[in-house]
SERO-4910 file (N, C-alpha, C, O; in steps of 0.05 Angstrom, whole numbers):
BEGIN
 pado doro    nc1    nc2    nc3   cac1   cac2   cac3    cc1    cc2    cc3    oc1    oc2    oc3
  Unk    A    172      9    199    144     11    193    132    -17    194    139    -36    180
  Unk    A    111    -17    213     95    -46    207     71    -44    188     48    -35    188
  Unk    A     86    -57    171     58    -65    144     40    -83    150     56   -101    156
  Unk    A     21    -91    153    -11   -109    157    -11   -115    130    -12    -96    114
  Unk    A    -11   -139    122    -28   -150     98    -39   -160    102    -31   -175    119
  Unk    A    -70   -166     92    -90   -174     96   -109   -183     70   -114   -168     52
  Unk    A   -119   -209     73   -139   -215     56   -157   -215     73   -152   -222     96
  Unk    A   -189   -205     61   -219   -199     77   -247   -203     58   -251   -194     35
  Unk    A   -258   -215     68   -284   -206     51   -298   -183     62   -297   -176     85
  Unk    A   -311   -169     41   -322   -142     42   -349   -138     54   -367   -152     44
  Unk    A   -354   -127     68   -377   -112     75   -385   -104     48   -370    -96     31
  Unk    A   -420   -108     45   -426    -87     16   -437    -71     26   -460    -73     34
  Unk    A   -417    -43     30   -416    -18     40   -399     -4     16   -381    -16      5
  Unk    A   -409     27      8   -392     37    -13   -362     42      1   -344     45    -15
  Unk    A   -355     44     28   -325     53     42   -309     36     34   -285     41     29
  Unk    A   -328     -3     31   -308    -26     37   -310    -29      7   -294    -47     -1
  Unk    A   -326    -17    -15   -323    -32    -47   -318     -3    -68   -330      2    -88
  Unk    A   -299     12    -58   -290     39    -64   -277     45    -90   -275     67    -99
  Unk    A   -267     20   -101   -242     28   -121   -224     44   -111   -210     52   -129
  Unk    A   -215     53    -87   -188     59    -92   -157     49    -86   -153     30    -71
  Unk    A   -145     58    -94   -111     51    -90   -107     54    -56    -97     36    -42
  Unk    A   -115     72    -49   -101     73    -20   -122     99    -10   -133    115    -24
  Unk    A   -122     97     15   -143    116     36   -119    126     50   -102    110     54
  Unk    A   -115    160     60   -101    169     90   -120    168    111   -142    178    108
  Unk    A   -111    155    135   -122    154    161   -111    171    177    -91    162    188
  Unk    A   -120    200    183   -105    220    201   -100    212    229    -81    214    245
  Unk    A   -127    201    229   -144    202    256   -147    171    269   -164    170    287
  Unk    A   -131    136    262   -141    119    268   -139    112    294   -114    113    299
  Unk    A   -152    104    316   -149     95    337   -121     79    354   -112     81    377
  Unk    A   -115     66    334    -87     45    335    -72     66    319    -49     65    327
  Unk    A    -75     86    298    -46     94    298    -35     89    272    -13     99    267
  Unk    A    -49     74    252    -39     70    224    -44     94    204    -63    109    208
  Unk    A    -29     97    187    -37    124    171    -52    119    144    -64    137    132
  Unk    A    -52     90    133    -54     85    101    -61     60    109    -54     45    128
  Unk    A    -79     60     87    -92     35     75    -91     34     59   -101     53     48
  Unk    A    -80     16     41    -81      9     10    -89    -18      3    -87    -39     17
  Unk    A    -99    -14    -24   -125    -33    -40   -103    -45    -57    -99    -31    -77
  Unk    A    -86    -70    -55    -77    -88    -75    -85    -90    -91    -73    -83   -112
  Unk    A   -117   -104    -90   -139   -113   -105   -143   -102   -119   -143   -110   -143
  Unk    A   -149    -70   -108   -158    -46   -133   -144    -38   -152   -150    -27   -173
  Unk    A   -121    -45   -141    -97    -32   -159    -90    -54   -185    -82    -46   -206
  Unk    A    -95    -84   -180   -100   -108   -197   -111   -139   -180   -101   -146   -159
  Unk    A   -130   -154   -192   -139   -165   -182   -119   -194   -183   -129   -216   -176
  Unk    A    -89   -191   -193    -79   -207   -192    -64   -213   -162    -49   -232   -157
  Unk    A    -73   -194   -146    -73   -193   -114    -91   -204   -105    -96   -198    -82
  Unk    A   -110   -227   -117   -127   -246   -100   -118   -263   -108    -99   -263   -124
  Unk    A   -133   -290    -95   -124   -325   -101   -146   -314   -132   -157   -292   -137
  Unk    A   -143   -341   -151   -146   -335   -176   -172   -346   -169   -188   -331   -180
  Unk    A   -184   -361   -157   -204   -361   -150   -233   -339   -132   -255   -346   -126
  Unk    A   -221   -316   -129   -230   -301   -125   -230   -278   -139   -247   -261   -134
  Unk    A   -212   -275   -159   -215   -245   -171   -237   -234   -185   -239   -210   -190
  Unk    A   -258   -256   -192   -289   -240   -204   -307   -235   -178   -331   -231   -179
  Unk    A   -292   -236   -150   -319   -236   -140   -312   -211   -119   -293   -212   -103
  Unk    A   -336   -185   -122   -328   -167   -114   -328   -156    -84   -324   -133    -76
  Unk    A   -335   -181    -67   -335   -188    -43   -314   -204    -29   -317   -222    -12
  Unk    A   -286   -189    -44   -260   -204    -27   -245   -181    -40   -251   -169    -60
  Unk    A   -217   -175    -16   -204   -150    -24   -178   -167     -4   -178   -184     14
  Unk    A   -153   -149    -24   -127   -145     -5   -125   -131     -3   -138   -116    -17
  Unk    A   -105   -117     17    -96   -101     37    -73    -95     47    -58   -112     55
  Unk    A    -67    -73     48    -44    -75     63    -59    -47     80    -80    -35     74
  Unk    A    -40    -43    103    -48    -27    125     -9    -19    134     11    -34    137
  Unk    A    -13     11    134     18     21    142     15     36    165     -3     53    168
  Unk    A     35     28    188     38     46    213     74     52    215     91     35    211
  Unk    A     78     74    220    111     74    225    112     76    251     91     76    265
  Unk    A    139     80    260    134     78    295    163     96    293    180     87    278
  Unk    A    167    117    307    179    135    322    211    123    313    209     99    309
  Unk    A    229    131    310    260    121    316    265     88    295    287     77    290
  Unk    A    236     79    287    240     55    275    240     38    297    251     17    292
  Unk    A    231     41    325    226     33    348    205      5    341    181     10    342
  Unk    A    213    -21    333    195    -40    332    184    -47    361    201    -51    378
  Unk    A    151    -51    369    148    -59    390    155    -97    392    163   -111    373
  Unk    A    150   -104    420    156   -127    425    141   -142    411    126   -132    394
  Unk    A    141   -171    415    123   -186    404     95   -182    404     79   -179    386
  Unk    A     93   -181    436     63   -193    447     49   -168    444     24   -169    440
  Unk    A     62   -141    445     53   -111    435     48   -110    405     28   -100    395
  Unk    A     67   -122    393     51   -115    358     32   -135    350     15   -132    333
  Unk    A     37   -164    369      4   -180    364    -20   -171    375    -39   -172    358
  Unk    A    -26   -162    398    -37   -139    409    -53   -117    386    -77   -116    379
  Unk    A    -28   -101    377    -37    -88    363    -49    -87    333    -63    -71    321
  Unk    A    -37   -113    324    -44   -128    303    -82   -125    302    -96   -112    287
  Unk    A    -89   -143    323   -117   -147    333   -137   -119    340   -161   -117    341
  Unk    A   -115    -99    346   -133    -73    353   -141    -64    322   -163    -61    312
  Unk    A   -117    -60    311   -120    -53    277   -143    -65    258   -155    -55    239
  Unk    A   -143    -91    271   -165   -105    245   -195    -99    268   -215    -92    255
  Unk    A   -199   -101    288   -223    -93    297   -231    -62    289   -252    -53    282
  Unk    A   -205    -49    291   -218    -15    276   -228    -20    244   -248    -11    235
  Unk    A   -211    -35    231   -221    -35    210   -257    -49    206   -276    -39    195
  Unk    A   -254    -67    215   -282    -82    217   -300    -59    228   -323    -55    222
  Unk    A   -287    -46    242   -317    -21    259   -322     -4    244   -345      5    241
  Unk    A   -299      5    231   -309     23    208   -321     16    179   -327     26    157
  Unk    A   -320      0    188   -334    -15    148   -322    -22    135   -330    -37    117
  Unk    A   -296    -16    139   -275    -30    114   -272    -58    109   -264    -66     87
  Unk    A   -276    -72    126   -259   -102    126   -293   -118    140   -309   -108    156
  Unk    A   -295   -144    126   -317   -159    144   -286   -188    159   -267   -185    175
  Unk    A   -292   -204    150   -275   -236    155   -253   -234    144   -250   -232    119
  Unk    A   -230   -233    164   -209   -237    156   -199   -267    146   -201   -285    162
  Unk    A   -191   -272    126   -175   -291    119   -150   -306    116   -142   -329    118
  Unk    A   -141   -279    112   -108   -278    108    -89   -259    122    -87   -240    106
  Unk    A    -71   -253    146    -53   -237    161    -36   -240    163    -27   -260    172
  Unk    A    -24   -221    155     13   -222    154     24   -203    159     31   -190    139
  Unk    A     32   -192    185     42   -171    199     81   -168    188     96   -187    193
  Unk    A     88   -149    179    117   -148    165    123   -124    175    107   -105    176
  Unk    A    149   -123    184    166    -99    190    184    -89    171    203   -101    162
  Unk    A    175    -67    164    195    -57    138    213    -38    159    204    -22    176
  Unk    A    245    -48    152    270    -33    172    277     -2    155    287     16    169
  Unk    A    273      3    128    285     17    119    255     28     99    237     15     89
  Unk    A    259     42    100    247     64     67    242     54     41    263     55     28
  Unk    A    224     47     30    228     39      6    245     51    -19    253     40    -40
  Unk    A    246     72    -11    254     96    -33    286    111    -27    294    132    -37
  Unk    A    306     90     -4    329     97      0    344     83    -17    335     63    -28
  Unk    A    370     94    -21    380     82    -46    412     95    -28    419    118    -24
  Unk    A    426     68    -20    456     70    -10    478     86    -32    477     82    -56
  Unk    A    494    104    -20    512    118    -32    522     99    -51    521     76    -44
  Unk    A    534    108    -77    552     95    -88    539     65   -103    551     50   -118
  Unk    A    509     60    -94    506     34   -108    486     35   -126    465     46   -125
  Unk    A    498     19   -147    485     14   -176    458     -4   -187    448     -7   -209
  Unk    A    452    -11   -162    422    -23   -159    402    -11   -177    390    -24   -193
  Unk    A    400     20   -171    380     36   -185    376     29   -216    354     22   -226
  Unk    A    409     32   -235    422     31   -255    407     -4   -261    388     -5   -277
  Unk    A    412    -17   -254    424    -44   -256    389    -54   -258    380    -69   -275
  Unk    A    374    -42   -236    335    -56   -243    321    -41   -263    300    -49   -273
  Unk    A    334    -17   -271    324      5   -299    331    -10   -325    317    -10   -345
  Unk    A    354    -24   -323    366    -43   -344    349    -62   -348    338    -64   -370
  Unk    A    346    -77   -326    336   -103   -327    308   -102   -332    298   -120   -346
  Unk    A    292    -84   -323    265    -68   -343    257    -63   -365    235    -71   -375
  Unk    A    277    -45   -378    279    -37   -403    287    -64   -416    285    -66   -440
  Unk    A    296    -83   -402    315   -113   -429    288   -132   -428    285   -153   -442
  Unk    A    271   -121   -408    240   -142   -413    212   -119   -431    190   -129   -437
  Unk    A    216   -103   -434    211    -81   -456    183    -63   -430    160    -57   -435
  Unk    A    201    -59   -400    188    -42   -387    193    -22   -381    210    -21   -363
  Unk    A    183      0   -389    197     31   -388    186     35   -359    162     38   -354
  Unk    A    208     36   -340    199     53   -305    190     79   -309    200     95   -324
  Unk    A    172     81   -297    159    115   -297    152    118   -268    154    101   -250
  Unk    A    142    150   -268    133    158   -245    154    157   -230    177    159   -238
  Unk    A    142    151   -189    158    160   -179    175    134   -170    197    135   -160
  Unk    A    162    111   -177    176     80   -172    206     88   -185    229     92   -176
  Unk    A    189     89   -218    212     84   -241    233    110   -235    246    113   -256
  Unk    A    242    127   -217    254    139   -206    265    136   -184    285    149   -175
  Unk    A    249    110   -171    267    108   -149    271    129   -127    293    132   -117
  Unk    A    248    144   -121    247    168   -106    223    176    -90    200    174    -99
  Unk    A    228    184    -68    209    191    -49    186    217    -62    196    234    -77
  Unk    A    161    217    -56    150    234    -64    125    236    -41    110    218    -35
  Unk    A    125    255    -33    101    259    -20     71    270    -39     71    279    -62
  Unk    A     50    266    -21     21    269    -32     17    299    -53     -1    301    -69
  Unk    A     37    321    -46     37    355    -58     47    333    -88     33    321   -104
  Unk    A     76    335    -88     89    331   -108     65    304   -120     53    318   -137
  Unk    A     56    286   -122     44    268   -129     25    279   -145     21    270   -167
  Unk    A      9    305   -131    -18    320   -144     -2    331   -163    -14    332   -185
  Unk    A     22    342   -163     25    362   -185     32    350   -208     25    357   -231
  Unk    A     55    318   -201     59    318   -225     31    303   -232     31    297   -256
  Unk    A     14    297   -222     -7    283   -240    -33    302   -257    -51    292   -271
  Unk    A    -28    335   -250    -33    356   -264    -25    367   -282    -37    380   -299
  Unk    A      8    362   -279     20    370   -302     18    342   -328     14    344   -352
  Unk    A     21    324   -314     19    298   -343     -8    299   -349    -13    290   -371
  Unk    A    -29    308   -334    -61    316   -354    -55    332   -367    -57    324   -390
  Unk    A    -47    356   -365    -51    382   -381    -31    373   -404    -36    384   -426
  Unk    A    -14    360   -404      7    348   -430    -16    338   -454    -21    346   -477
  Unk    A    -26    314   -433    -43    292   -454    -61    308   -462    -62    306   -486
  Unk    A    -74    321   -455    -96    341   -461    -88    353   -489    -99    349   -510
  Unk    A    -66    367   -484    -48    381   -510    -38    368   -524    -22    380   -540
  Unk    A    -42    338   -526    -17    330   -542    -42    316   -573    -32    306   -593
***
């Protein structure tokens, strides 16, 4: 999967100053599926000099590629440049600042037979007084169904409780 991170200043457009965590792109020209808002999610994802000002955002941008098939160089710089001009055309992004194209080889949410990693960062969490929740603190893949439900079922809890 090639991840895009990106620092930008914003268009003042409601698409580019949205509050949210992450957008699906079914349909993007280049081929990425997700966009997600660092920023939105905490503004400790800007330089500290920017986090009051609501005209700068991070980014990340996710595309996977077939087989884990990384293209060549001069193809993912290429495409690097197609990606941030879609974004700029669509409103999301004005001046880029900051780009950092990363190849993630593996899944975030795979976890090798037999190893105690899982065990061993739940520890080391809980010994800094952080309880893992959700689907991180699980260490588990979840797609967008499962995501809606459990976030229906933990309303209807709090609701009752």
């Amino acid at each position: 999967m090639l991840v895009l991170n990106i620092g930008a200043t914003l268009p003042d457009t409601p698409l580019a100053r949205n509050g949210y965590h992450w957008l699906y792109i079914p349909d993007s020209r280049t081929g990425f599926h997700r966009v997600g808002y660092y920023s939105n999610v905490d503004p400790l994802f800007l330089p500290a000099g920017y986090r009051n000002e609501p005209g700068r955002g991070s980014f990340y941008i996710e595309m996977a590629f077939t087989g884990g098939q990384r293209p060549a160089p001069a193809d993912e710089s290429a495409l690097v440049g197609q990606i941030v001009d879609e974004l700029r055309a669509s409103g999301l992004i004005d001046t880029v600042e900051a780009l950092d194209p990363t190849w993630v080889d593996v899944a975030y949410t795979w976890r090798r037979p037999e190893s105690d990693w899982f065990q061993r960062a739940t520890d080391a969490c809980v010994a800094q007084g952080i309880e893992p929740a959700g689907r991180y603190g699980r260490w588990s893949f979840q797609g967008i169904a499962a995501s809606l439900k459990e976030g229906l079922l933990l309303g209807s809890v709090l609701r009752h409780a």
